[in-house]
C-alpha positions, 0 to 999 in steps of 0.5 A: 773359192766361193762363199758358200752356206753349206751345214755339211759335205753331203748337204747342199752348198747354197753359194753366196751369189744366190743373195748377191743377185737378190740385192741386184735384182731389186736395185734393178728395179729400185733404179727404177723409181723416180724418188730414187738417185746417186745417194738413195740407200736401201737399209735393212736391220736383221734379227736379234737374239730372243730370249726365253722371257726372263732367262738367259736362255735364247731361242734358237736364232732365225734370220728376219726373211727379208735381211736374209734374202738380201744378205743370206747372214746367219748371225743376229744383231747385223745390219745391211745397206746398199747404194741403190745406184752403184748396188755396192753392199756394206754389212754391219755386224755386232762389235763384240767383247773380247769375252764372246770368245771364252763362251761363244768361240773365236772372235772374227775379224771384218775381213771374215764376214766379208769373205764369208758373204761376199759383200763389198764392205763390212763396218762394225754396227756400232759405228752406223752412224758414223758411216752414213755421216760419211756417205751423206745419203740423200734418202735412207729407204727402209723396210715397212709393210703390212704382212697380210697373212699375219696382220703385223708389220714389217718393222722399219730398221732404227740406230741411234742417230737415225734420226738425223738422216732422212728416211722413207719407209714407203718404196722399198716394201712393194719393190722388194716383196715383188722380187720375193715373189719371183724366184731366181734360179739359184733359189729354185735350187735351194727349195727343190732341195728342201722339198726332197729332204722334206719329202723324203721324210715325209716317206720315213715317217710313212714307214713307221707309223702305225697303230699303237705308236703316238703322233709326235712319234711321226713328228719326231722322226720327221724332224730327226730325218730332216737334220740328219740327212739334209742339215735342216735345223730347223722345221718352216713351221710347228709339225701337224700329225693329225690322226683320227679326228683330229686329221680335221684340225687345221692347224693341229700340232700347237701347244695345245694340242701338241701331236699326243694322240695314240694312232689306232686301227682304222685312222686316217692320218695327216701329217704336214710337215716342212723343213727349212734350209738356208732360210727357204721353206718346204710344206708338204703334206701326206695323208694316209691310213695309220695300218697302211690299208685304206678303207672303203671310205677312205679311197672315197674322200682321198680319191676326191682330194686326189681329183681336185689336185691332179685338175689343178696340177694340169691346169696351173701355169703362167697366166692362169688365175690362183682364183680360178684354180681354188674353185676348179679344185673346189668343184672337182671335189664336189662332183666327185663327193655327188659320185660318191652319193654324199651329195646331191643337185648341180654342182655349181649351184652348191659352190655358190651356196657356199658348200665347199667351204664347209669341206674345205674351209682354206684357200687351194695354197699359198706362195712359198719361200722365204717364209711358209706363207710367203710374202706378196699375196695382196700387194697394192695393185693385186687382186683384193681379197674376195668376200665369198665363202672358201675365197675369203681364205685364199692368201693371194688370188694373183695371175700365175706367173713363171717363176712363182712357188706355190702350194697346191694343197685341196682338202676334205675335212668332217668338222663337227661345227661345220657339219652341224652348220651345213645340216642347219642351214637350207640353202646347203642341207638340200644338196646334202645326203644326211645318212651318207654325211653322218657317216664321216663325222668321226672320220677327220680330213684329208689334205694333198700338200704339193709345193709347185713351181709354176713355169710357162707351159704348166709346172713343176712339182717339188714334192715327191711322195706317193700319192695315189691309194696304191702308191702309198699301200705299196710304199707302206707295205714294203 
């Protein structure tokens, strides 16, 4: 039978070709490379256990993105390597004390792990050095790069005795982030099932809120529903339930603001949240009123989020600009909040003001995969990051391509620092109907999160969730 990962019968089962045909794709175009020939290696270090400051305690383990995308192993402490001309795999994994058995469970044998991966060789990792001694490589290609939604750096894999051998750390990093980029049909798979676990909690958690119950409730049930119905362990990021005011918030949902307000009567809600299966992330986002019955003034702002979606939803396919696409969001939104009688004056000329951004201050989306923020978005050769207001957040301003998973995600939010910027400032104040906008300074947001496969001729969404004002009162009144 095939390997395959699979959390139980009524989850889906990923089968281990799905990272074998990575590995092939990327020494395809590693073979490329004229620094590349019969004894170049690809190397690669997994993730180890991390424990809780000083204690004995670990956090519950996630493999690093990139070794998972090659190897698909769940366990820390391994390593990868590849013949970059024969594409032969060879997993390291940790040689443990007879001990591990008595607290951890049975001991399993190489011959294990080679069926449970489907790699071509497996070798104990302590014995690393020994190995490339043996298979006297002429270039060990190692993992670093910058990640430019984080700012930190890929770290370059290390053994002892690495020293000896010579490395490289500049070729890998653009071929097999690119390959990320591109998803196969295999991970398509995967992440259409992550986002239908996702979406339908998403749709459970709809069910139960209203007022009187907490946010984290929200996070709860949705956290609840993706593991026990999908297997999901674990979430693509820390859940943000905004209700009220604090559906403006961003990133709500952290340590410090940790999803424990109390909804009440009359609040919008936010909630975006994504689960994670077999390392491949969903991010979806529903907004909706806490008692199921939008108000005047929230079919207003809902509706011109709505707008801006369903505009970039028609438009995005391959050859399309993500750039292109952020300011057609951004300007259906606008023209949409001057029917409204929130704003005044042209449209375009309160986009180059800068206007948009006060209302939606991030980028239309972002690449999705491995990672929530998936990996590719400024890659040397790229479009670079623009200066302008609302673009300057965009995580990639590449040309779509087939094959691409994005995120469609416009918003509108009423944050009190932006607003007050917005009133100060002349060049935006003019386009502005004070009496309407200060109407919405408790308001909070609104968010429209979509997770996107871009095709061809146009594109496929993932999320299935309802979306229109009446779709969402039926759905929540049902």
């Amino acid at each position: 039978m095939p390997a395959v990962f699979q959390m139980g019968p009524n989850t889906l089962a990923v089968p281990m070709k799905l990272f074998k045909n990575n590995r092939l794709r990327v020494v395809e175009q590693l073979q490329k490379h004229p620094k590349v020939d019969d004894r170049t290696y690809i190397l690669l270090e997994g993730g180890k256990d991390i424990s809780l400051y000083d204690t004995d305690v670990d956090h519950v383990f996630r493999q690093e993105s990139y070794f998972n995308y090659l190897f698909g192993a769940k366990e820390p402490g391994c390593y990868g390597a590849i013949n970059v001309r024969t594409g032969h795999s060879t997993l390291f994994v940790p040689h443990l004390p007879e001990e591990y058995a008595i607290w951890m469970g049975r001991l399993h044998t190489l011959q294990d792990f080679k069926d449970k991966y489907e790699v071509d060789e497996v070798v104990y990792a302590d014995e690393i050095a020994k190995y490339f001694e043996k298979a006297n490589p002429s270039v060990l290609l190692t993992l670093s790069g910058t990640n430019t939604d984080s700012g930190l750096q890929a770290k370059p894999a290390s053994f002892d005795g690495i020293e000896k051998f010579v490395q490289n750390v500049d070729i890998l990093y653009p071929i097999i982030t690119e390959c990320r980029v591109i998803k196969s049909d295999m991970e398509i798979e995967v992440l259409r099932y992550v986002a239908k676990v996702s979406s339908d909690a998403h749709k459970a958690v709809m069910k139960t809120i209203k007022p009187g119950v907490s946010e984290y409730e929200g996070e709860s049930l949705f956290l609840h529903h993706c593991y026990s119905v999908g297997g999901c362990r674990h979430a693509s990021y820390t859940c943000i339930c905004g209700s009220g005011i604090n559906s403006a918030i961003l990133h709500y949902g952290h340590a410090g603001a940790p999803n424990d307000r109390g909804l009440k009567d009359g609040d919008m809600c936010l909630f975006d949240m994504g689960a994670n299966y077999c390392g491949y992330a969903a991010d979806i986002t529903c907004s909706f009123p806490a008692n199921g019955k939008f108000t005047e003034d929230q079919k207003f702002i809902y509706n011109a989020v709505l707008a801006a979606r369903n505009a970039v939803m028609d438009a995005a396919k391959e050859g399309v600009s993500w750039t292109d696409m952020h300011i057609l969001a951004n300007k259906v939104m606008l023209t949409k909040l001057k029917e409204g009688g929130m704003l005044k004056g042209d449209v375009n000329e309160m986009f180059e003001a800068g206007l948009a951004a006060i209302f939606q201050p991030h980028g239309l989306g972002h690449l999705l995969g491995l990672d929530v923020h998936d990996v590719g978005g400024y890659l040397e050769g790229q479009p670079p990051r623009s200066t302008k207001p609302g673009l300057n957040k965009l995580r990639f301003a590449r040309i779509l391509k087939a094959g691409m998973y994005v995120t469609v995600e416009p918003g509108c939010y009423f944050i009190e620092c932006l607003m007050d910027k917005a009133l100060s400032d002349p060049n935006l104040n003019k386009f502005i109907v004070k009496v309407v906008f200060e109407r919405f300074r408790k308001f909070g947001g609104v968010r429209i999160e979509d997770d996107v496969l871009i095709t061809k001729c146009g594109n496929e969404n993932f999320a299935i969730v309802p979306r229109t004002v009446e779709e969402i009162e039926k759905w929540m009144a049902s």
